[in-house]
C-alpha positions in Angstrom: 181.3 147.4 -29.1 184.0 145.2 -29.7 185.5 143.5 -32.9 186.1 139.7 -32.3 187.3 136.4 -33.9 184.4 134.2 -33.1 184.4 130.5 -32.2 183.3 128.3 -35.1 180.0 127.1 -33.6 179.2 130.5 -31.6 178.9 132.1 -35.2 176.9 129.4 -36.0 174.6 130.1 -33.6 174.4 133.7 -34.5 174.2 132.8 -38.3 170.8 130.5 -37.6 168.7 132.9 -35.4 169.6 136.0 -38.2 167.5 137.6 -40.7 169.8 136.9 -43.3 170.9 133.4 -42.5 171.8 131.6 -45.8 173.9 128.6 -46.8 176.6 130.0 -48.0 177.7 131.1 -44.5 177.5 127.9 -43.4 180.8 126.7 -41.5 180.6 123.6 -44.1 180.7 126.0 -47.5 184.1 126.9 -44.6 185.2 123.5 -44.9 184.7 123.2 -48.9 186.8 126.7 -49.6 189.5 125.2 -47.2 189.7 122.0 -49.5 190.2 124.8 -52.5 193.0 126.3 -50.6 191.2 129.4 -49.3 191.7 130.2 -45.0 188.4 130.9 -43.4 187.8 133.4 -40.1 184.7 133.6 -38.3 184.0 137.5 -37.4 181.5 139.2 -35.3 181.0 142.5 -33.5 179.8 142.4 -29.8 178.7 144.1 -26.9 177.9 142.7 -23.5 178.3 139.3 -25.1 175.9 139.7 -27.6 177.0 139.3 -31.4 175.3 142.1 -33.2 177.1 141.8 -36.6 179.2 138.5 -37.7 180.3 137.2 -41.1 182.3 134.0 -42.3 185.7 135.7 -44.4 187.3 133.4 -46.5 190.6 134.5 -47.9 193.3 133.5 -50.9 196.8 133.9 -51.5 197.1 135.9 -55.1 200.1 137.5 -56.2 202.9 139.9 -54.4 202.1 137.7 -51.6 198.8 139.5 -51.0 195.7 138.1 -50.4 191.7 138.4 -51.4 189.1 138.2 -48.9 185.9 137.4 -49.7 182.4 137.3 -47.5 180.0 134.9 -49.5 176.7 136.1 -48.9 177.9 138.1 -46.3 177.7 140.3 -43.9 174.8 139.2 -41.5 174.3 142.6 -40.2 171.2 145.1 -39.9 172.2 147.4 -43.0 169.9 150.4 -41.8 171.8 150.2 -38.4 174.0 152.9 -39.7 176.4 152.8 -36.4 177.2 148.8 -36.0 177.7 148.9 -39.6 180.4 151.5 -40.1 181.8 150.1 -36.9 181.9 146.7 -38.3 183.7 148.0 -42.1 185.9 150.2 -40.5 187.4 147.1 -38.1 187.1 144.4 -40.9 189.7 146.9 -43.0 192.2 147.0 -40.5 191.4 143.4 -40.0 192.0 141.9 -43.5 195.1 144.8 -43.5 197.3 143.3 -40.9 196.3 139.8 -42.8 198.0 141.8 -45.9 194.6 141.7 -47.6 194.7 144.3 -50.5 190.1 143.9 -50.8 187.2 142.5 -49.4 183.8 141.2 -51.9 180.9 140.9 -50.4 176.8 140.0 -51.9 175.0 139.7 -48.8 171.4 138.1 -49.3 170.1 140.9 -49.0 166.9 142.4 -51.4 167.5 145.8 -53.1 163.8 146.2 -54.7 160.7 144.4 -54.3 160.0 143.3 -58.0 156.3 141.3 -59.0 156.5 138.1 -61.4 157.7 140.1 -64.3 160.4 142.2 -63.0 158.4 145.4 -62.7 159.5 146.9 -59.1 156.5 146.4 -56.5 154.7 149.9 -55.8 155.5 150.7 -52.1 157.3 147.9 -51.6 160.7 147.1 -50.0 163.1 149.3 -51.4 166.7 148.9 -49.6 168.3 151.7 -52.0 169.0 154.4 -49.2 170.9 151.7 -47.3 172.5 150.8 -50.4 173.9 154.3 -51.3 175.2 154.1 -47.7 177.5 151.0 -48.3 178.8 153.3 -50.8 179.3 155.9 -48.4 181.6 153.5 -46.9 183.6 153.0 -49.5 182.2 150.0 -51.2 181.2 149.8 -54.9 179.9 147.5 -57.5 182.1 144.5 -58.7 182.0 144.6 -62.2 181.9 140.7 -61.9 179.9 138.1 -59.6 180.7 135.1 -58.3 177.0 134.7 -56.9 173.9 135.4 -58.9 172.2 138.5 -58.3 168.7 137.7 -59.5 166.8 134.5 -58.8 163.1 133.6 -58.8 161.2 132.4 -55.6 157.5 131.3 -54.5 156.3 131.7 -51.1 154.8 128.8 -49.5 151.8 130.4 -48.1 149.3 128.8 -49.5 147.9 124.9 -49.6 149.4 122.9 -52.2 146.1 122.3 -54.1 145.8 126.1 -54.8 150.0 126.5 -55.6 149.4 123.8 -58.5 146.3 125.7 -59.5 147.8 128.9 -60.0 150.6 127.4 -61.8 150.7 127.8 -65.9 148.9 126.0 -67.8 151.9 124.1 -69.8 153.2 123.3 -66.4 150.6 121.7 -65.0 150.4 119.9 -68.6 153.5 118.7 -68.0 153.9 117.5 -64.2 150.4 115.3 -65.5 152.2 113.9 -67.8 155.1 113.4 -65.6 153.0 111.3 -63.7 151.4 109.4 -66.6 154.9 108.2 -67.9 155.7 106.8 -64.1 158.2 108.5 -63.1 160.1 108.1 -59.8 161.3 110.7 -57.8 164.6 109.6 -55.3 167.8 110.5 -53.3 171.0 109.9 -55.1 172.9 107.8 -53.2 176.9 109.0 -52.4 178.0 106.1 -55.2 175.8 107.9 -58.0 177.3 111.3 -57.5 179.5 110.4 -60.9 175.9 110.0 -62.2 174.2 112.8 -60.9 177.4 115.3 -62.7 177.3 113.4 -66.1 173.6 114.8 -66.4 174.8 118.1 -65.3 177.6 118.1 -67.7 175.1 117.1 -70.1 173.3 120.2 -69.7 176.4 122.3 -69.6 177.7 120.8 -72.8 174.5 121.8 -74.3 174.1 125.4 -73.2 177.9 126.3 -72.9 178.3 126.7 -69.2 181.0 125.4 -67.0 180.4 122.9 -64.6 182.4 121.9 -61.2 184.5 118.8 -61.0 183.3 115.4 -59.9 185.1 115.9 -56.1 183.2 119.0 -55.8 180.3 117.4 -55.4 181.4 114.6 -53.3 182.4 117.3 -51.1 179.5 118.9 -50.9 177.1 115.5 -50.7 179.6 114.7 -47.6 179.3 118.1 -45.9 176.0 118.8 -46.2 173.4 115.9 -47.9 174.6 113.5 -44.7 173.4 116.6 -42.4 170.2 117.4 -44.0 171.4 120.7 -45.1 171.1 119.3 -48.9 169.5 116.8 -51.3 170.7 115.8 -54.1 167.6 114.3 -56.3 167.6 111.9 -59.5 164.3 111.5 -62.1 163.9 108.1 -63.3 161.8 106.6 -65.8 160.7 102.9 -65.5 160.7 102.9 -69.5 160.0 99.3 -69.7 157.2 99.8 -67.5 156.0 102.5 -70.0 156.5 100.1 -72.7 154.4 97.0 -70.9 151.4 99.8 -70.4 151.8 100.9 -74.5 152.1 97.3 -75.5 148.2 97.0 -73.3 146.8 100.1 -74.5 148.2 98.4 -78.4 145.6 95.5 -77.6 143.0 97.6 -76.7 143.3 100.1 -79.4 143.5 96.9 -81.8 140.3 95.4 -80.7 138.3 98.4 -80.7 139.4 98.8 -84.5 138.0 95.4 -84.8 134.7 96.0 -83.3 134.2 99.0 -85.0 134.7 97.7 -88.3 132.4 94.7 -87.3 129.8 97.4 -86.0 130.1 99.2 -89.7 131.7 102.8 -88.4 132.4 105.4 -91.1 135.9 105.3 -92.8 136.2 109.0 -90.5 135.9 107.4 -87.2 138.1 104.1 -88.3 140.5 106.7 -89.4 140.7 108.5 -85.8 141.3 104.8 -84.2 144.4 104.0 -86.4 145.8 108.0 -86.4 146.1 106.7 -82.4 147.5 103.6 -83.1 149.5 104.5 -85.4 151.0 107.2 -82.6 151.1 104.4 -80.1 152.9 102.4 -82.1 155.4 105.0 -82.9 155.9 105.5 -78.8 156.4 102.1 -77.9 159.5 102.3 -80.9 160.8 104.9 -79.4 161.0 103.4 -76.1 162.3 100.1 -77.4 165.3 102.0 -78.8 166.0 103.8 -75.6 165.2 100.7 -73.5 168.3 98.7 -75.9 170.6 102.1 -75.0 169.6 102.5 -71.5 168.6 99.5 -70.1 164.8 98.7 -68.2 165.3 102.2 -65.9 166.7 105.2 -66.5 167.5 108.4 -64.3 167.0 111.3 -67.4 167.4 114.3 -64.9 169.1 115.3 -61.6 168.8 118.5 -59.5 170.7 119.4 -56.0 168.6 121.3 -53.9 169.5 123.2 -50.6 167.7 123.0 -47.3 168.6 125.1 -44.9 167.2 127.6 -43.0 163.2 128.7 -44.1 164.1 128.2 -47.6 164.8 125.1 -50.1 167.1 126.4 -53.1 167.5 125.0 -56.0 171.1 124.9 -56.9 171.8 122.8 -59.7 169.8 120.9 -62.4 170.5 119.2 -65.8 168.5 116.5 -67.9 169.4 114.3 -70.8 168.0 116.1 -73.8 166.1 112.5 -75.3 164.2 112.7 -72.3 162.7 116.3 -72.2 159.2 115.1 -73.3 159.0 113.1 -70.6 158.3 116.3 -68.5 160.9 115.6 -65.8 162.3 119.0 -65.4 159.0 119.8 -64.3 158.0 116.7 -62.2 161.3 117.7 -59.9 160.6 121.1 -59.1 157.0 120.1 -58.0 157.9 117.4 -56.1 160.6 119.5 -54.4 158.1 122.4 -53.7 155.8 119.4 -52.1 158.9 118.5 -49.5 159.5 122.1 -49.0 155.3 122.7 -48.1 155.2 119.6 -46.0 158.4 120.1 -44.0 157.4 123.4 -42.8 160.0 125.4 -45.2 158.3 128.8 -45.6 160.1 130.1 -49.7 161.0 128.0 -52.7 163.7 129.6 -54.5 164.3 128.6 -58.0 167.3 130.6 -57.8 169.4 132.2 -60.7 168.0 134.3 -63.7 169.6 137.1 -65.8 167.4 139.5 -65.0 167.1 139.9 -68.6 163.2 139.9 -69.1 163.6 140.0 -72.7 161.9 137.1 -75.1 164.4 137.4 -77.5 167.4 137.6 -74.6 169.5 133.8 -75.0 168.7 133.5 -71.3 165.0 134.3 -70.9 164.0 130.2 -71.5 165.3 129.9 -67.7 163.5 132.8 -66.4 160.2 131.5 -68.3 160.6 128.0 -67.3 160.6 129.0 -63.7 158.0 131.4 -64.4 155.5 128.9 -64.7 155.4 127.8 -61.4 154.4 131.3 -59.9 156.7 133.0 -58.0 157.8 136.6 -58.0 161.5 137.9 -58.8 163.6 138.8 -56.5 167.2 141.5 -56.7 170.1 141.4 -54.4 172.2 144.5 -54.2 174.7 142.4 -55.8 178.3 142.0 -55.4 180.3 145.0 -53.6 184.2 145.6 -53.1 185.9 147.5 -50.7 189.5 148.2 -51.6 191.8 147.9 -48.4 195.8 148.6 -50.9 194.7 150.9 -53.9 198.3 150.0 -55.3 198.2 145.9 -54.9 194.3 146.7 -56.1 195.9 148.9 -59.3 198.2 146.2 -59.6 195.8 142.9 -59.8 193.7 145.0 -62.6 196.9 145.9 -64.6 197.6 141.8 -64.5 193.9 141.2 -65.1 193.6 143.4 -68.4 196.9 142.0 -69.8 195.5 138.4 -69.5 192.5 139.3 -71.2 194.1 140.0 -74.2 
């Protein structure tokens, strides 16, 4: 066996027929670190010209003039092969060593315990912990921090799509109804309305505290991967004064039965119902001419970017205006997106992050639930690993790390 620097579109090659081929390996997520001033290598082990092992390394300059090296979702190898892994660690040290690396991260894709929809582990299911406790063997161990999630939440596309909406929850399916009642249009953002698609998700962020990426971030990554198929990046609008038109028709119709009923002689009761539902109607079409004066005719009230790549479409991102949750977007996008996926022969949906918190009263649980009622099963990666390659410069960076903190 041999340790190698591969050729950019060799390890591509490699990365597409492996087992644990995800995105971020991609030699374009390459090209998007090297805008953010990281250096990216391309790493394999062969023999007899076969790649057995490979990973994409990405590596920064931090301080003493040392740098960190990093494999996102990395390493594609076979963990239970016990030989070309050690081979591969043991050559990657001495690697990111004469590159003065002082550690390596890594959170391969790679599942530590079957778990069902609720988070209880799967009774003789896959169970990865003895290859796990090897990795440790090697001299890896837990980050206490991760820049990758470490739980998500996925459905397998198995079944037809008539019995996937059926086994959905019953809210859900409420919702995606009424999704399709109010009219709304599913599209592609086009590469002008990427400022559009991030001042949805930075309305989202605002609203549950998280940080979001900067506007050329996603330009970036609409340019490296939407205009290769590898991504699409999805708006939800709503045709509100089509909604309105409809209202102002089923107004007419709700005024004239009134009419006839009070001609015909119905009971104060059943008048009663009649205006309760005009009265509601009513109320609807005043919302709508508010929003229709603040928005315009057409709206787009949510967004979502969605990877697809490989046998999986992920979800990555997502945010909606808040004014607009009852319109049951949120919903309408995931099963439209789970349609694409079915028809265009991708084999997993993956709703992608949770907590992993299965906690009602946990802050975070509304995600989990949310994506919950679509069916699915959870899913746990080992998480992220280190390997330290300089104790000292390691020592060091957690000296500097603990001072900033305070």
């Amino acid at each position: 066996m041999e340790f190698q620097l591969l050729e950019r579109e060799k390890f591509r090659q490699f990365l597409e027929q492996h087992p644990l081929k995800n995105f971020m390996q991609i030699p374009e997520i390459g090209s998007l670190r090297k805008k953010n001033g990281w250096q990216v290598y391309y790493v394999g082990v062969v023999k007899e010209k076969e790649i057995l092992a490979a990973s994409m390394l990405i590596s920064h300059r931090r301080h003493f003039g040392c740098f960190e090296f990093y494999a996102p979702r990395g390493l594609l190898v076979d963990y239970s092969d016990k030989e070309v892994l050690s081979f591969f660690v043991e050559k990657l040290k001495v690697f990111i060593k004469n590159k003065k690396g002082y550690i390596l991260r890594m959170d391969p894709y790679y599942i530590l315990k079957q778990r069902d929809i609720d988070g209880n582990i799967v009774e003789g299911g896959i169970d990865h912990t003895e290859e796990l406790e090897y990795l440790h063997s090697l001299g890896f161990k837990k980050s206490k921090a991760s820049e990758q999630i470490s739980w998500s939440f996925s459905l397998d596309l198995d079944k037809d799509l008539d019995t996937i909406f059926k086994n959905m929850r019953t809210f859900t399916k409420r919702s995606i109804k009424k999704a399709k009642k109010n009219n709304l249009i599913i599209r592609d953002a086009t590469h002008k309305e990427i400022p559009l698609v991030k001042e949805i998700l930075d309305a989202t962020c605002e609203r549950k505290h998280f940080a979001n990426r900067d506007l050329e971030y996603f330009k970036d990554l609409y340019q490296l991967l939407a205009r290769k198929g590898n991504a699409r990046f999805i708006l939800c609008d709503i045709p509100l004064q089509k909604n309105l038109d409809e209202l102002n028709i089923e107004e007419q119709e709700e005024r004239k039965t009134i009419d006839r009923m009070k001609e015909n002689g119905s009971t104060e009761g059943k008048l009663e119902i009649h205006r309760k539902i005009l009265e509601q109607l009513l109320e609807r079409k005043k919302e709508l001419e508010g929003m229709i004066e603040k928005y315009g005719e057409t709206v787009s009230a949510s967004t979502g970017i969605f990877i697809t790549y490989g046998e999986e479409v992920l979800y990555l991102f997502g945010g909606n205006r808040k004014e607009f949750m009852h319109f049951g977007c949120p919903h309408f996008i995931q099963w439209e997106m789970i349609q694409y996926a079915k028809e265009n022969g991708f084999k997993k949906y993956n709703f992608y992050g949770i907590s992993g918190n299965f906690d009602p009263s946990d802050a975070s649980y509304g995600v989990y639930d949310f994506k919950k009622g679509f069916t699915g099963y959870v899913e746990e990666l080992i998480g992220e690993h280190e390997l330290v390659i300089s104790p000292l410069h390691y020592f060091l960076f957690q000296v500097i790390r603990t001072i900033k903190r305070r």
